[in-house]
MDTraj code that builds the backbone (N, CA, C; nanometers):
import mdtraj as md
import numpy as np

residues = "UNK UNK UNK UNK UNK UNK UNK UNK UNK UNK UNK UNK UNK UNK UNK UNK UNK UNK UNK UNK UNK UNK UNK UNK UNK UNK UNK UNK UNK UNK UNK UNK UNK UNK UNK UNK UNK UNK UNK UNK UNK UNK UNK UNK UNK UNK UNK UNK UNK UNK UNK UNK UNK UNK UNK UNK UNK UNK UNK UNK UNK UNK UNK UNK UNK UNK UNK UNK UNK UNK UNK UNK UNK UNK UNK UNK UNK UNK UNK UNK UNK UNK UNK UNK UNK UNK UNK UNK UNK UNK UNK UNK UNK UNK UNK UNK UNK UNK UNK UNK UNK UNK UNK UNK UNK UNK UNK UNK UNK UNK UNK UNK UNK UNK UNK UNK UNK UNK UNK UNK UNK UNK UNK UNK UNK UNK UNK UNK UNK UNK UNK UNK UNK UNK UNK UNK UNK UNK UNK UNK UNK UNK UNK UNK UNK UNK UNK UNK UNK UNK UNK UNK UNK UNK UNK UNK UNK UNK UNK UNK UNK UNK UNK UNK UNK UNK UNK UNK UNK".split()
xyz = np.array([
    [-1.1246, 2.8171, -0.5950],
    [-0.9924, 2.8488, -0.5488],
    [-0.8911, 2.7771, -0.6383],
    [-0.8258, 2.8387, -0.6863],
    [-0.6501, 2.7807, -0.7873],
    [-0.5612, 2.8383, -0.6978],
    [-0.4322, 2.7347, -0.6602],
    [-0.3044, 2.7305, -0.6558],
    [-0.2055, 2.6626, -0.7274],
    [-0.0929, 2.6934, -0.6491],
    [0.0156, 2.6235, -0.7253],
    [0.0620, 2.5498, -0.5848],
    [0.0852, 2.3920, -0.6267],
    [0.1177, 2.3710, -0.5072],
    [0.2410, 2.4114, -0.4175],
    [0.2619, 2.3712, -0.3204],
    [0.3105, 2.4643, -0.1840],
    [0.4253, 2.4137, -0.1724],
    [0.5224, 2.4647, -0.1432],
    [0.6811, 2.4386, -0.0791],
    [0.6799, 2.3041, 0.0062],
    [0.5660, 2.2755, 0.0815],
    [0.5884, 2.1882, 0.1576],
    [0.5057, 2.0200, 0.0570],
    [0.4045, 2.0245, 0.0066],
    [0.4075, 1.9742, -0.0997],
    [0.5082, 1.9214, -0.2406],
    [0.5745, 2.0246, -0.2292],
    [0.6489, 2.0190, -0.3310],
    [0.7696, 1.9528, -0.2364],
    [0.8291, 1.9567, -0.1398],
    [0.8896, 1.8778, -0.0746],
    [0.8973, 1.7224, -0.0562],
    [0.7594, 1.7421, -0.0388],
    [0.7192, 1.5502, 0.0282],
    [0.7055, 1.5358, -0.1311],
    [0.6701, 1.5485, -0.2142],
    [0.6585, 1.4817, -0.3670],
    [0.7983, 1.4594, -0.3894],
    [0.9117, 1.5907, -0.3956],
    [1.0261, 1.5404, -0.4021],
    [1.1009, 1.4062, -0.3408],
    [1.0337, 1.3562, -0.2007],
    [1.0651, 1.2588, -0.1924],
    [1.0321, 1.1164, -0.2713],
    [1.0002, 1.1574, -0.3366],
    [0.9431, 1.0379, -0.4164],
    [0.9935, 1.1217, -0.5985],
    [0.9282, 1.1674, -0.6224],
    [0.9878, 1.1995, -0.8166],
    [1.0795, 1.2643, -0.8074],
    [1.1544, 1.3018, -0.7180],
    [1.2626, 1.4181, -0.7453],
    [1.2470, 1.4990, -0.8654],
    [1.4038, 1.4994, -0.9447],
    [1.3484, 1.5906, -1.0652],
    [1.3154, 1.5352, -1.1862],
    [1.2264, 1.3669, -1.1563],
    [1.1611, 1.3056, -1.2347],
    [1.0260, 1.3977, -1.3057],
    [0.9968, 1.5415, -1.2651],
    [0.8681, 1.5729, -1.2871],
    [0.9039, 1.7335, -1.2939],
    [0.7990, 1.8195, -1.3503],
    [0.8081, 1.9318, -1.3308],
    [0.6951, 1.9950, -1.2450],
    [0.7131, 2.0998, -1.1208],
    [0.6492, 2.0911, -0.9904],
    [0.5751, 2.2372, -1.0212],
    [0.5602, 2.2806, -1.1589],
    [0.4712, 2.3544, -1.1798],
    [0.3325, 2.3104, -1.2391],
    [0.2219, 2.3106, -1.1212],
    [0.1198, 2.2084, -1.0992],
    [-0.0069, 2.2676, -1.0439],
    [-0.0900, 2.3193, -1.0930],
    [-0.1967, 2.3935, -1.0375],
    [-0.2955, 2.3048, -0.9691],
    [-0.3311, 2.3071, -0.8427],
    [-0.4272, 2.2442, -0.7662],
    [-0.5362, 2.3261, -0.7493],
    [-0.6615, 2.2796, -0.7826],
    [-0.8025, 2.2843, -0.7998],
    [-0.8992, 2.3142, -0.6809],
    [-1.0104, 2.4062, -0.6233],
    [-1.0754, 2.3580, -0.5579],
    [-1.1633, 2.3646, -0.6687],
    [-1.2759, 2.2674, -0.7253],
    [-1.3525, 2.2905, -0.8190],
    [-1.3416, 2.1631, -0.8718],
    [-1.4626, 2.1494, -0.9446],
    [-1.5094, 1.9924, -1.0231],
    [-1.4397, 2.0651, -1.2047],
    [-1.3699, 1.9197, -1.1640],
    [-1.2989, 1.8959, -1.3621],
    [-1.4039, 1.9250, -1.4284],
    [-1.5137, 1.8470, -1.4113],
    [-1.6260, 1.8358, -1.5036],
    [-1.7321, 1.9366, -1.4974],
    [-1.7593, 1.9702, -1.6004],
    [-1.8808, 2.0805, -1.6092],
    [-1.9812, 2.0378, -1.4928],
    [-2.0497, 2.1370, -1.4653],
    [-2.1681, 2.1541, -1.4217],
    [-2.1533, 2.1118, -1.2478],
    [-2.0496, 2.0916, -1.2232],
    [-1.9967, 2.0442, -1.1023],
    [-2.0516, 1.8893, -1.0859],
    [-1.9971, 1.8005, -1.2223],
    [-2.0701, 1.6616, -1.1817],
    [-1.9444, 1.6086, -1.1653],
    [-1.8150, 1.5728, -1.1134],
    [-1.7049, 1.5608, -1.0198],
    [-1.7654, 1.5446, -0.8923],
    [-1.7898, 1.4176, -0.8506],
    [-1.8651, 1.3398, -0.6897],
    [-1.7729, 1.4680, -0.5888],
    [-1.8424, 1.5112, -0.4838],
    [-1.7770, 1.5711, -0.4069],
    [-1.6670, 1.4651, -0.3379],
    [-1.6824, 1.3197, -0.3489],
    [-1.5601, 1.2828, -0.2121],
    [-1.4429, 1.1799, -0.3589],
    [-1.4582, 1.2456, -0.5014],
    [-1.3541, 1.2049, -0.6120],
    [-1.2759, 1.3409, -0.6320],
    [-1.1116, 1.3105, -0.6615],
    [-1.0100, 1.4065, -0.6821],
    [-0.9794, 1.3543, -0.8083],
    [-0.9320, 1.4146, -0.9111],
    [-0.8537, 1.4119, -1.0444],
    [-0.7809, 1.5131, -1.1081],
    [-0.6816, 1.4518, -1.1847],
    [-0.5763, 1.4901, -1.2695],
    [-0.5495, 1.4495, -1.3693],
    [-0.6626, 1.4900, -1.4607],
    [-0.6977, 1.4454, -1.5809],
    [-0.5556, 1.5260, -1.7345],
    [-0.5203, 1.6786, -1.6849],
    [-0.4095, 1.7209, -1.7195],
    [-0.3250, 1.8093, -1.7168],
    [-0.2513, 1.7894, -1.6252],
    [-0.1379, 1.7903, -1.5332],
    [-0.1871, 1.8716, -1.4566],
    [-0.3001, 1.9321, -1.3985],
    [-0.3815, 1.9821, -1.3013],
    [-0.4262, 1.8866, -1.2093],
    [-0.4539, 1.9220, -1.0484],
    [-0.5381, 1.8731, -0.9647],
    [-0.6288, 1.8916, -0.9409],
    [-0.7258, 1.8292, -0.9156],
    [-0.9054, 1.8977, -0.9128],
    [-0.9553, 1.8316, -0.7455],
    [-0.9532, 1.8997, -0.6751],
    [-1.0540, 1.8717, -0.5714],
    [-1.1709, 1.8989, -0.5386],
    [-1.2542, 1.8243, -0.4754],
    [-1.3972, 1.9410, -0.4203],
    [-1.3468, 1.9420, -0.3149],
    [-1.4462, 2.0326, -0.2410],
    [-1.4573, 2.1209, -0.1641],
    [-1.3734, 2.0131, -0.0625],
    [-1.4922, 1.9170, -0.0419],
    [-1.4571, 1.8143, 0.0732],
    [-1.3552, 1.7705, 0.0703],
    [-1.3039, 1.6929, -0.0276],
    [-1.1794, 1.7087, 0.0024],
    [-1.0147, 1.7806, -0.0078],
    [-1.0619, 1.8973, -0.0692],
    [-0.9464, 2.0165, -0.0457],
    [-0.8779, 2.0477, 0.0703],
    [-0.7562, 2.0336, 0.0593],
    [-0.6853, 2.0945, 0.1524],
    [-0.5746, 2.2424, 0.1222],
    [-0.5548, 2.3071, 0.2138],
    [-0.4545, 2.4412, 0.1688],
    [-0.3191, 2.4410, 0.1511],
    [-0.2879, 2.2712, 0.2307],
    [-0.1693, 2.2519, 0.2016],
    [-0.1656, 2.1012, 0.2240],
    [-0.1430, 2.0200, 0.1921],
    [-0.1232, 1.8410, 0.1879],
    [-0.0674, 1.7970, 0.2735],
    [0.0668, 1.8406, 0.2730],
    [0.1728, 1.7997, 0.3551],
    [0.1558, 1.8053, 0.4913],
    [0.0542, 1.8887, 0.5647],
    [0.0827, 1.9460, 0.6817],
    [-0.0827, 1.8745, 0.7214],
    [-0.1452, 1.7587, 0.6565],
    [-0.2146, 1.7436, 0.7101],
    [-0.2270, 1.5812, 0.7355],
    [-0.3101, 1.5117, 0.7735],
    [-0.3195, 1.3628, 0.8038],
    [-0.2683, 1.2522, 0.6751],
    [-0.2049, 1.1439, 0.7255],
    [-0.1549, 1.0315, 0.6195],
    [-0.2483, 0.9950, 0.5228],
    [-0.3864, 1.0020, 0.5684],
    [-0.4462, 0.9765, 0.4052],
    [-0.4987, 1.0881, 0.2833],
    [-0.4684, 1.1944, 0.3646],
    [-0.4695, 1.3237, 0.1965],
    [-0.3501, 1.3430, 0.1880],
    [-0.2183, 1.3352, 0.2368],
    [-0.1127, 1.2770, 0.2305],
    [-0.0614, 1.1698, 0.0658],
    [-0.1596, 1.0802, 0.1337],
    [-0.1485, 0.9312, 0.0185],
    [-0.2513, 0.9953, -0.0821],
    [-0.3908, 1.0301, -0.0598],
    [-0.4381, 1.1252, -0.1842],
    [-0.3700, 1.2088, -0.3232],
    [-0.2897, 1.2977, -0.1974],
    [-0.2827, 1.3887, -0.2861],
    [-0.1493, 1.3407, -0.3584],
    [-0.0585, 1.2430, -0.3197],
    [0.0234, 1.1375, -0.3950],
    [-0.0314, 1.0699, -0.5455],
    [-0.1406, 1.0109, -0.4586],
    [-0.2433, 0.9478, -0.5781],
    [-0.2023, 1.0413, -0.7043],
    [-0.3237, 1.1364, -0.6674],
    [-0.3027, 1.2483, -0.7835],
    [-0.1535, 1.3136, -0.8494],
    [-0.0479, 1.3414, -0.7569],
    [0.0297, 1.4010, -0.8237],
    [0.1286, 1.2729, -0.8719],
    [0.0765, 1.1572, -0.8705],
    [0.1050, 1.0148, -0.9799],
    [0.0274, 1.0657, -1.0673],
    [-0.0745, 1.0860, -1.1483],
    [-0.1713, 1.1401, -1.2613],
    [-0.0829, 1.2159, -1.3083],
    [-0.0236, 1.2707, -1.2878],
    [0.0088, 1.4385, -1.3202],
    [0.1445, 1.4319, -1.4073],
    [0.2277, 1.3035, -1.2746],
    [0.3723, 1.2721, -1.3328],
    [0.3045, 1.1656, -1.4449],
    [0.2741, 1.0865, -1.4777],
    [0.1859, 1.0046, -1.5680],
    [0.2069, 1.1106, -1.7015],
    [0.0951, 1.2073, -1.6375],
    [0.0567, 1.2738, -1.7939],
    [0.1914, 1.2851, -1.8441],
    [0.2996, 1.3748, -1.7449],
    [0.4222, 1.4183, -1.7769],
    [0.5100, 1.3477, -1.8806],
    [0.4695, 1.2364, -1.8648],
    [0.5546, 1.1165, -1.8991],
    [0.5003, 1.0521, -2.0268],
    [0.3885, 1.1159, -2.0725],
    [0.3033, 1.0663, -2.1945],
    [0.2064, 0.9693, -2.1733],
    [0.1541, 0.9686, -2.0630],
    [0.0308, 0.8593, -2.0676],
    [-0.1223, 0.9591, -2.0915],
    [-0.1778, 0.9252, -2.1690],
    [-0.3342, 0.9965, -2.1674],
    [-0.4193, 0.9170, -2.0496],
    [-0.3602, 1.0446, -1.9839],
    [-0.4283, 1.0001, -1.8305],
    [-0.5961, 1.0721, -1.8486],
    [-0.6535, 1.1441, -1.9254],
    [-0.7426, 1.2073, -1.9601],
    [-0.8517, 1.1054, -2.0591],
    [-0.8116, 1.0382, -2.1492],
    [-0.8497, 0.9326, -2.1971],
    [-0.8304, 0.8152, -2.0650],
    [-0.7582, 0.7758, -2.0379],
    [-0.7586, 0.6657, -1.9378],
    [-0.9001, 0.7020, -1.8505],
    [-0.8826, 0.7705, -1.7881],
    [-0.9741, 0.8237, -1.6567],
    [-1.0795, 0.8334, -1.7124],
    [-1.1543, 0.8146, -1.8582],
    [-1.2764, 0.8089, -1.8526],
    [-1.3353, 0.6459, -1.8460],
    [-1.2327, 0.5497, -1.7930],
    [-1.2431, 0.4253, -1.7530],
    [-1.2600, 0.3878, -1.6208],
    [-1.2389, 0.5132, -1.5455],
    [-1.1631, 0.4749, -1.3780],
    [-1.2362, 0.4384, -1.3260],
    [-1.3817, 0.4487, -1.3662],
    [-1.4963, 0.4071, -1.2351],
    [-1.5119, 0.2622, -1.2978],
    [-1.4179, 0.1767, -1.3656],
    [-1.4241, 0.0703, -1.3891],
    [-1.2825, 0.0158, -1.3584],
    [-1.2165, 0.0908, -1.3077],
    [-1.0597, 0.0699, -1.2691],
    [-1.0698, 0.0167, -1.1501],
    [-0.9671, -0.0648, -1.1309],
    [-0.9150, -0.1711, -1.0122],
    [-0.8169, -0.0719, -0.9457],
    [-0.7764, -0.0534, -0.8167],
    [-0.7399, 0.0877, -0.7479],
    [-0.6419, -0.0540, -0.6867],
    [-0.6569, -0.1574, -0.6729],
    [-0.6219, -0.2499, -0.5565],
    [-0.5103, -0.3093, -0.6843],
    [-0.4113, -0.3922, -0.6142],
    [-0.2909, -0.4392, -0.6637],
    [-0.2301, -0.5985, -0.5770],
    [-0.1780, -0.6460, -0.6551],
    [-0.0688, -0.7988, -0.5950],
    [0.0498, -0.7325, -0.6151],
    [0.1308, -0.6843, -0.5435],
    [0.2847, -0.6073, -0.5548],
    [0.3576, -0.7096, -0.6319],
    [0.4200, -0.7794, -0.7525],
    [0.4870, -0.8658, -0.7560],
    [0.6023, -0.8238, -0.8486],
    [0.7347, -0.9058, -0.7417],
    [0.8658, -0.8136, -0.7982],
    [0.9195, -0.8239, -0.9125],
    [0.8329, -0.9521, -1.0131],
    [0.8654, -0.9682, -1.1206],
    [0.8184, -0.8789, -1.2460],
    [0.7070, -0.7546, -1.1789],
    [0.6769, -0.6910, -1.2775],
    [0.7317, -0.5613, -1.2704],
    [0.6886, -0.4735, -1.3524],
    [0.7176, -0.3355, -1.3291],
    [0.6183, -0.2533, -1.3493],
    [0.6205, -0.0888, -1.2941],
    [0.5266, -0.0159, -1.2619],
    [0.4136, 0.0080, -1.4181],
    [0.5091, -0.0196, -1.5320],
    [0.4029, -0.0180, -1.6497],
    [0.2997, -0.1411, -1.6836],
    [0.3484, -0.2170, -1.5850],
    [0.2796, -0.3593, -1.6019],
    [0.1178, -0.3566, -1.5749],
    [0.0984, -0.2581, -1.4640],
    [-0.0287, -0.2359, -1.4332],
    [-0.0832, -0.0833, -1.4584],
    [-0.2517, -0.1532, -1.4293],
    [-0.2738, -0.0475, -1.4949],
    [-0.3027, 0.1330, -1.4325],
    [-0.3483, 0.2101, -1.4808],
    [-0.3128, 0.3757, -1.4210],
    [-0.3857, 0.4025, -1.2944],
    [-0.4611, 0.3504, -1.2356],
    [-0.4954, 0.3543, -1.1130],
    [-0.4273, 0.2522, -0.9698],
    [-0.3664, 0.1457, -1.0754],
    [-0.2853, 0.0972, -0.9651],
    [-0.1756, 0.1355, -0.9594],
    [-0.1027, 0.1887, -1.1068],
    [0.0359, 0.2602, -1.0567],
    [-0.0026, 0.3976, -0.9700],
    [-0.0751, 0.4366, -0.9927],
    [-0.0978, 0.5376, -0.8793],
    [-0.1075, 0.5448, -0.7314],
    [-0.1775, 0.3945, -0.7108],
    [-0.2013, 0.3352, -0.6029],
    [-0.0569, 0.3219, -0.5190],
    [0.0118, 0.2211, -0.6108],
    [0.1409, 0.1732, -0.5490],
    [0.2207, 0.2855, -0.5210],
    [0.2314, 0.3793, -0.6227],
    [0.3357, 0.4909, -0.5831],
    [0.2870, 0.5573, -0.4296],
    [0.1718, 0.5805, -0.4438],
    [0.1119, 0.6807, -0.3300],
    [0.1506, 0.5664, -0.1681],
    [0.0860, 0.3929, -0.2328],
    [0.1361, 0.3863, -0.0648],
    [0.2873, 0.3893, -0.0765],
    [0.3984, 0.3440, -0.1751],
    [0.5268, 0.3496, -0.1492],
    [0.5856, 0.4886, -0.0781],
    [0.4981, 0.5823, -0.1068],
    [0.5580, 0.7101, -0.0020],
    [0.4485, 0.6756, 0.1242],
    [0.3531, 0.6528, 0.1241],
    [0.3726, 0.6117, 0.3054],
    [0.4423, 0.5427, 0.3480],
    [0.4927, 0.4212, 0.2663],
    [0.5966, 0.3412, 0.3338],
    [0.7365, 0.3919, 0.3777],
    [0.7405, 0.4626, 0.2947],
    [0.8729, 0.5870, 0.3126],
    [0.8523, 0.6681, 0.4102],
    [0.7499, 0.7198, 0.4434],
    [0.7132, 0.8294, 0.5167],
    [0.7605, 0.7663, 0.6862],
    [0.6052, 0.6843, 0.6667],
    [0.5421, 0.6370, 0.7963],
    [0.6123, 0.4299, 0.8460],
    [0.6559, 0.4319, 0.7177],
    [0.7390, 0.2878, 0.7734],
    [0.5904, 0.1699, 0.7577],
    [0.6240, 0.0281, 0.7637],
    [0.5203, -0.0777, 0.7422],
    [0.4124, -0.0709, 0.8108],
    [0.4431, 0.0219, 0.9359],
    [0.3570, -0.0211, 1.0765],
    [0.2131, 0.1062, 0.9649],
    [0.2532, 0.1892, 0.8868],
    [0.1793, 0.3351, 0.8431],
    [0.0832, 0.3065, 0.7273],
    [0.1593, 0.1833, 0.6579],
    [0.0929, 0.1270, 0.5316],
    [-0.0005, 0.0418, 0.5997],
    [0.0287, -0.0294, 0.6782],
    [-0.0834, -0.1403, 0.7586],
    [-0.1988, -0.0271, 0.8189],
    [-0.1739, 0.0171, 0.9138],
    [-0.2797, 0.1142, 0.9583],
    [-0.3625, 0.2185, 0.9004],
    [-0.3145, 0.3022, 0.7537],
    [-0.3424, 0.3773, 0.7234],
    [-0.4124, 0.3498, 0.6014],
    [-0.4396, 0.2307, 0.5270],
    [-0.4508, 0.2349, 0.4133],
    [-0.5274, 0.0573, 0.4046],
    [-0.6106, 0.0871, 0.3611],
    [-0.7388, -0.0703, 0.3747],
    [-0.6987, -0.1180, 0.1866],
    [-0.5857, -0.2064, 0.1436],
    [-0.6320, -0.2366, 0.0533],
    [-0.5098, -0.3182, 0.0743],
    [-0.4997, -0.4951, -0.0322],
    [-0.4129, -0.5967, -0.0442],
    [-0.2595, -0.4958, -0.0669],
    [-0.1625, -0.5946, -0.0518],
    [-0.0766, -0.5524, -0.0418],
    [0.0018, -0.6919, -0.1018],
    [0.1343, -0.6660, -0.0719],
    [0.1997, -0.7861, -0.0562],
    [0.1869, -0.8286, 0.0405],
    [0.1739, -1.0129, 0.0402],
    [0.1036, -1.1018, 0.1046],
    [0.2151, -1.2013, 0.0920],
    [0.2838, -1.2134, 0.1834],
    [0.3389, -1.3561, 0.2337],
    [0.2937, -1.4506, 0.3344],
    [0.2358, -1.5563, 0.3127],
    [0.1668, -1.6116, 0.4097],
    [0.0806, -1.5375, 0.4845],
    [0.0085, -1.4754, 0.4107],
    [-0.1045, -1.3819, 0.4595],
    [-0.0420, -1.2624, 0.5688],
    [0.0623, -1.2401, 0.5504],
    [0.0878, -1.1720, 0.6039],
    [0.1850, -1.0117, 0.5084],
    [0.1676, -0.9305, 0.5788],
    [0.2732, -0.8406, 0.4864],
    [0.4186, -0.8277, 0.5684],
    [0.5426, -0.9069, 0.4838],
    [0.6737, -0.9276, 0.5291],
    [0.7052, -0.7488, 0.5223],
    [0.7433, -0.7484, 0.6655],
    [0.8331, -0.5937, 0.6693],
    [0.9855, -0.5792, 0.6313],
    [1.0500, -0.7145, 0.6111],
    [1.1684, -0.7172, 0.5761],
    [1.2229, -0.7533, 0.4591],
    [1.0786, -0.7442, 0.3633],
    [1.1043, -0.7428, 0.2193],
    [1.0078, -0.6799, 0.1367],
    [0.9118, -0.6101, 0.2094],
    [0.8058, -0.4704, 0.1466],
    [0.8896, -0.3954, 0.0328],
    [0.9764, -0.3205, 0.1296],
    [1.0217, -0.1977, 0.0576],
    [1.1168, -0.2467, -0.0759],
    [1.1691, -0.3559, -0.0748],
    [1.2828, -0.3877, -0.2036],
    [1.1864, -0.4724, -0.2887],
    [1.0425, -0.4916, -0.2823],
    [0.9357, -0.5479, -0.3974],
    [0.9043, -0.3735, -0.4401],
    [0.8728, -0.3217, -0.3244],
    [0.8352, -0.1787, -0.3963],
    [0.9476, -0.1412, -0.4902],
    [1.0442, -0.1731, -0.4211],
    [1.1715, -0.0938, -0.5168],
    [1.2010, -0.1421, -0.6455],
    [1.2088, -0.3011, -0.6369],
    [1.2110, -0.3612, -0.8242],
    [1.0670, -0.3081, -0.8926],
    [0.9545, -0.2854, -0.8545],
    [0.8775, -0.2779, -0.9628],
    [0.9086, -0.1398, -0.9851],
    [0.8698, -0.0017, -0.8725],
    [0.9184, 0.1449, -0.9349],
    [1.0448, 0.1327, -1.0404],
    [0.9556, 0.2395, -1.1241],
    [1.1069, 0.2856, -1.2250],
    [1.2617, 0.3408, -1.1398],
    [1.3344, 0.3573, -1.2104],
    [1.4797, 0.4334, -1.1262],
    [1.4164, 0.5656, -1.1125],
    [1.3061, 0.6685, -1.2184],
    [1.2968, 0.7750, -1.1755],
    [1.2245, 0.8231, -1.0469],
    [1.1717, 0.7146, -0.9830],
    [1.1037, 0.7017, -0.8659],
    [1.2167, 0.6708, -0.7519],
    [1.2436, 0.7934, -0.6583],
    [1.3491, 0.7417, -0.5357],
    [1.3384, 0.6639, -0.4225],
])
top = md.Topology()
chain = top.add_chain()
for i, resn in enumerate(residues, 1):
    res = top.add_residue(resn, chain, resSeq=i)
    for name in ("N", "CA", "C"):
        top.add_atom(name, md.element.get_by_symbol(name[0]), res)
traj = md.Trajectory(xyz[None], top)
């Protein structure tokens, strides 16, 4: 199955790249890789395409639960990536050695790290947008920003905000 993603997709991404990106973007049901060796429960956007399997395909993103939600974020970070000149295609033949997990710190910026964690961060910064601190805590098992072991809700979103670029809203 090929599409193009969906009005309502293309919505919730707008909340986040606006017209940082171009939203002509074909989503995949089918393995990137020959022979169908693409793990059924791995998604990629190796260039400027989305590739899902089966399992985790959906018909439309937006309209379904917060973590293919943050998924399909993940990915359409790859996509804006490529957009932007990163060989996300070369990169990604590293990823199963890639660190997915992140220390948010406001002194850096989103090029500071590397393509699976800017992906990371962008994707939860739209749950945080979406679903608010209480959505990032519940929805999503990985470090975060840590103040006294804790994640401060009254200074999350403005660490997210110094490291994203301005083209990120």
């Amino acid at each position: 199955m090929l599409r193009q993603i969906t009005l309502g997709e293309m919505a919730m991404a707008k909340t986040i790249f606006g017209n940082s990106m171009s939203y002509n973007v074909w989503v995949h049901c089918d393995s990137y890789l020959p022979f169908g060796m693409q793990s059924d429960n791995v998604a990629m956007a190796p260039n400027g395409d989305i590739y899902f399997r089966k399992l985790l395909y959906r018909h439309d993103f937006s309209e379904d639960f917060a973590e293919y939600k943050h998924l399909f974020m993940h990915e359409l970070t790859h996509v804006w990536q490529h957009q932007n000149g990163m060989w996300v295609r070369t990169r990604g033949l590293f990823s199963s050695l890639a660190d997915y997990n992140y220390y948010l710190d406001s002194k850096k910026k989103l090029s500071d790290y590397g393509m699976e964690q800017q992906a990371s961060i962008v994707a939860d910064y739209f749950i945080l947008k979406t679903y608010g601190v209480a959505g990032l805590i519940k929805g999503i098992q990985r470090d975060y920003v840590r103040i006294d072991n804790k994640i401060d809700p009254d200074t999350i979103e403005s660490i997210y905000r110094s490291v994203l670029p301005n083209s990120i809203l």
